[in-house]
C-alpha positions as CSV (number, residue, x, y, z in Angstrom):
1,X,0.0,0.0,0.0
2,X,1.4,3.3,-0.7
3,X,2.0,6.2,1.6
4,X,-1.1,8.9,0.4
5,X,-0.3,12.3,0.7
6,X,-3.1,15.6,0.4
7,X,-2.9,19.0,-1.1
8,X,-5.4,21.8,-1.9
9,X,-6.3,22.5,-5.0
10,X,-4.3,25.7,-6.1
11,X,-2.2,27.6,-8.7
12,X,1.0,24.8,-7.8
13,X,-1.5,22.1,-7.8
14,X,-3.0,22.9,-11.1
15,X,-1.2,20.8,-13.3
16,X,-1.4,17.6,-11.5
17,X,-4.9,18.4,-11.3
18,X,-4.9,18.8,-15.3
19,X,-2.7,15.7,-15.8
20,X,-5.9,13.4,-13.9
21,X,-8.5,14.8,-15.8
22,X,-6.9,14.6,-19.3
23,X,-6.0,10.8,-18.5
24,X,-9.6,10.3,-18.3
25,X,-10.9,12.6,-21.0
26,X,-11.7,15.4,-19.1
27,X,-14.0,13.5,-16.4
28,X,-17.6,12.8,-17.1
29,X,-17.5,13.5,-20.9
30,X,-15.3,17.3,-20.5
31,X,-17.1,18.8,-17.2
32,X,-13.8,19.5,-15.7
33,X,-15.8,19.1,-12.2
34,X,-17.4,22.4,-13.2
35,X,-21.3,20.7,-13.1
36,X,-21.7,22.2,-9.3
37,X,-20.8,25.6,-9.7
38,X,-23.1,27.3,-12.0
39,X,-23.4,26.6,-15.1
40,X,-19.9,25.1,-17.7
41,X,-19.8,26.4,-21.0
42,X,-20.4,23.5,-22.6
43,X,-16.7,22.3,-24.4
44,X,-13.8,20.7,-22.6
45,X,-11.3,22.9,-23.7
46,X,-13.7,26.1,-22.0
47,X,-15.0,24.3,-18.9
48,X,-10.7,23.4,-18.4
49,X,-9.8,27.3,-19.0
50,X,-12.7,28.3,-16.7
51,X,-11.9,25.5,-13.8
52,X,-8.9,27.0,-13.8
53,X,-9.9,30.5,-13.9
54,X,-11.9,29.9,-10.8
55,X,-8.7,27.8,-9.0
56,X,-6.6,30.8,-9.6
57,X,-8.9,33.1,-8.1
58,X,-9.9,30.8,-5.6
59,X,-13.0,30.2,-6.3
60,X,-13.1,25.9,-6.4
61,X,-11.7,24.1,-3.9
62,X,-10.9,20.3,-3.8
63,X,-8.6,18.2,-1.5
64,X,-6.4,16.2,-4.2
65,X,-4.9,12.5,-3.0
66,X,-1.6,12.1,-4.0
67,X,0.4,8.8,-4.8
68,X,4.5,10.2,-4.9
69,X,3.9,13.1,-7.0
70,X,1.0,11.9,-9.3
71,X,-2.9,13.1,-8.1
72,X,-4.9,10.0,-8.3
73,X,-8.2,11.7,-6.5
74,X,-9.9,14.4,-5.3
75,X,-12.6,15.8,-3.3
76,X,-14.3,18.9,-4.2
77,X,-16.1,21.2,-1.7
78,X,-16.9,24.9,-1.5
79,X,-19.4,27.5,0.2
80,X,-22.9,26.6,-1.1
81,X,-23.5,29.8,-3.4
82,X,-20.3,28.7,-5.5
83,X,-21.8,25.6,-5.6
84,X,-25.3,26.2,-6.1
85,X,-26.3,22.7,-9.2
86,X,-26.8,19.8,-7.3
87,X,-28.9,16.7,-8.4
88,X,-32.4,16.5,-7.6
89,X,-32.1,20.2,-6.8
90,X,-36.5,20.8,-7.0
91,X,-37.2,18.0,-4.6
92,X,-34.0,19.4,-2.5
93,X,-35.3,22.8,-2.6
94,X,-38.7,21.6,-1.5
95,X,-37.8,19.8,1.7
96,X,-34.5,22.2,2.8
97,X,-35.2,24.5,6.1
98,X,-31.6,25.5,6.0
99,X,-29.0,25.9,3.6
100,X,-25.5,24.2,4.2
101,X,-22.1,26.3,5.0
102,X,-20.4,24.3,2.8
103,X,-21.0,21.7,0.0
104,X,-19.4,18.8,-0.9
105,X,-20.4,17.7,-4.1
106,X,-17.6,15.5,-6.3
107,X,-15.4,13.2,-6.0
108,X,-13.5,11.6,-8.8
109,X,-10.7,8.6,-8.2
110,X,-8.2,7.5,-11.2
111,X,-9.5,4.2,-12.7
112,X,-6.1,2.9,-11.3
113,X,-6.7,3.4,-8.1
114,X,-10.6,2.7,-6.9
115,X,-11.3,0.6,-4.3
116,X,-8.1,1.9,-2.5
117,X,-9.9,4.5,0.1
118,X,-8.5,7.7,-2.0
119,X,-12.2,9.0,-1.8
120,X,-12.0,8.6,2.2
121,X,-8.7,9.9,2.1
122,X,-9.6,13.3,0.4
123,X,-13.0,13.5,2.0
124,X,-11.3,13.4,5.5
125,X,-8.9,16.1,4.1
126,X,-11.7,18.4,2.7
127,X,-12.9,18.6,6.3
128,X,-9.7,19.7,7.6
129,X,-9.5,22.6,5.2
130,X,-13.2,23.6,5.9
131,X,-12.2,23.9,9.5
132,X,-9.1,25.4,8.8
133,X,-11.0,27.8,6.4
134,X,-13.9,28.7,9.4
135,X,-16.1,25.4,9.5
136,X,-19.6,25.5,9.7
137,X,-22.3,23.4,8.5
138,X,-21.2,20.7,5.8
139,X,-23.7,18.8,3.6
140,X,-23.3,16.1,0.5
141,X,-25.4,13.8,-1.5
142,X,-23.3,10.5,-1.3
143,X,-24.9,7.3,-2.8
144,X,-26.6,4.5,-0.6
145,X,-24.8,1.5,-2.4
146,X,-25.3,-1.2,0.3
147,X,-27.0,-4.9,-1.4
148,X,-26.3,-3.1,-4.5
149,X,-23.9,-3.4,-7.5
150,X,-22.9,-0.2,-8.6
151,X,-19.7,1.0,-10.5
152,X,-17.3,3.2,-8.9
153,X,-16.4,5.2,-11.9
154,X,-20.2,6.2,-11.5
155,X,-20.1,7.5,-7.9
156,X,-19.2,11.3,-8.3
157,X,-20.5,12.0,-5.0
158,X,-19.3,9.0,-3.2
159,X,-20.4,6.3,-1.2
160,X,-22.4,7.2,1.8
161,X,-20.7,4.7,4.1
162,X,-18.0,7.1,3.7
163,X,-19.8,9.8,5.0
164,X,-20.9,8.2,7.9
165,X,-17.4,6.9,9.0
166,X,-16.8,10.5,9.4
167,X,-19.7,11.5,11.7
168,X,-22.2,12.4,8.7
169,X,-25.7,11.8,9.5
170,X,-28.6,11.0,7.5
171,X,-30.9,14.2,6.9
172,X,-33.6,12.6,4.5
173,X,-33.1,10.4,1.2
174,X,-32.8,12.4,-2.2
175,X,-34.3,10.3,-5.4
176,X,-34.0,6.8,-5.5
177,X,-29.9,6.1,-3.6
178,X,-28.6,9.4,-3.0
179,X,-29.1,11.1,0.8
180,X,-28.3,14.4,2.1
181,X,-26.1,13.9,4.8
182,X,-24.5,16.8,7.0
183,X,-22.4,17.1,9.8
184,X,-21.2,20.6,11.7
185,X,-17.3,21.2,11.5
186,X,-15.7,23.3,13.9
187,X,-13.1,25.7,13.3
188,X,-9.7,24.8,13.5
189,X,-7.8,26.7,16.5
190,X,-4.6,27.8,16.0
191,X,-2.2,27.6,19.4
């Protein structure tokens, strides 16, 4: 097993980040994980120069999983109003009292490496940079897969087992798999 190291995605992070989502085509047909901040612009080539527009300005966060000095996963998460697409957003937006902090809304994992715990790797990282950033109320939409086959390189927003291992609990089911879980994250002191 090898020794999994975290960064944030930033300007010196970029290209790894690139180098991922090229290897698989750009991710989910081009998105570029731009499908949960507002709308993409449609092509590869523009949702990669606008991804990257918004990393440099820091605008989209995501914790990436490292293997040596290739990224082999990440986690994205950001406040909910950069974030704002979700799936099943009208029956979402019918039942919510109270809008999340923060969002975590994709994950992706290199073919090579699934069913290796990157996505619980960079999900426990994207809490510590949400605390370290101010914490607050986190929420995600992870995918009930227990007594079910389902295909990993279909789980953008995880497995909900996940979710729970880290002190997520279940707010109320979301179509047919998916639930909104949530869990508060407190600030990280610094002494």
């Amino acid at each position: 097993m090898s020794n999994f190291t975290v960064k944030p995605l930033e300007e010196s992070t970029w290209q790894d980040f690139a180098r991922l989502v090229e290897k698989h085509n750009g991710v989910w047909g081009g998105c570029w994980c731009l499908g949960f901040h507002q709308k993409g612009t449609g092509s590869a080539p523009k949702n990669k120069t606008e991804k990257k527009r918004r990393v440099l300005a820091g605008e989209a966060h995501a914790a990436l999983v490292y293997d040596g000095s290739n990224a082999v996963g990440w986690c994205q998460f950001g406040q909910t109003d950069t974030l704002p697409r979700i799936k099943h957003k009208r029956q979402y937006e019918n039942e919510v009292t109270e809008l999340p902090d923060w969002r975590i809304t994709c994950f992706f994992v290199d073919r090579d490496y699934r069913g290796k715990g990157i996505a619980s790797i960079a999900l426990e990282e994207a809490l510590r940079e949400i605390a370290r950033l101010g914490g607050g109320i986190v929420e995600s939409y992870p995918e009930d897969v227990a007594g079910r086959s389902t295909s990993g390189s279909f789980l953008y927003n995880a497995a909900l087992s996940i979710f729970e291992r880290q002190g997520f609990r279940r707010e109320r089911q979301l179509g047919m798999h998916h639930w909104v879980v949530r869990k508060v994250v407190r600030r990280k002191t610094v002494v």
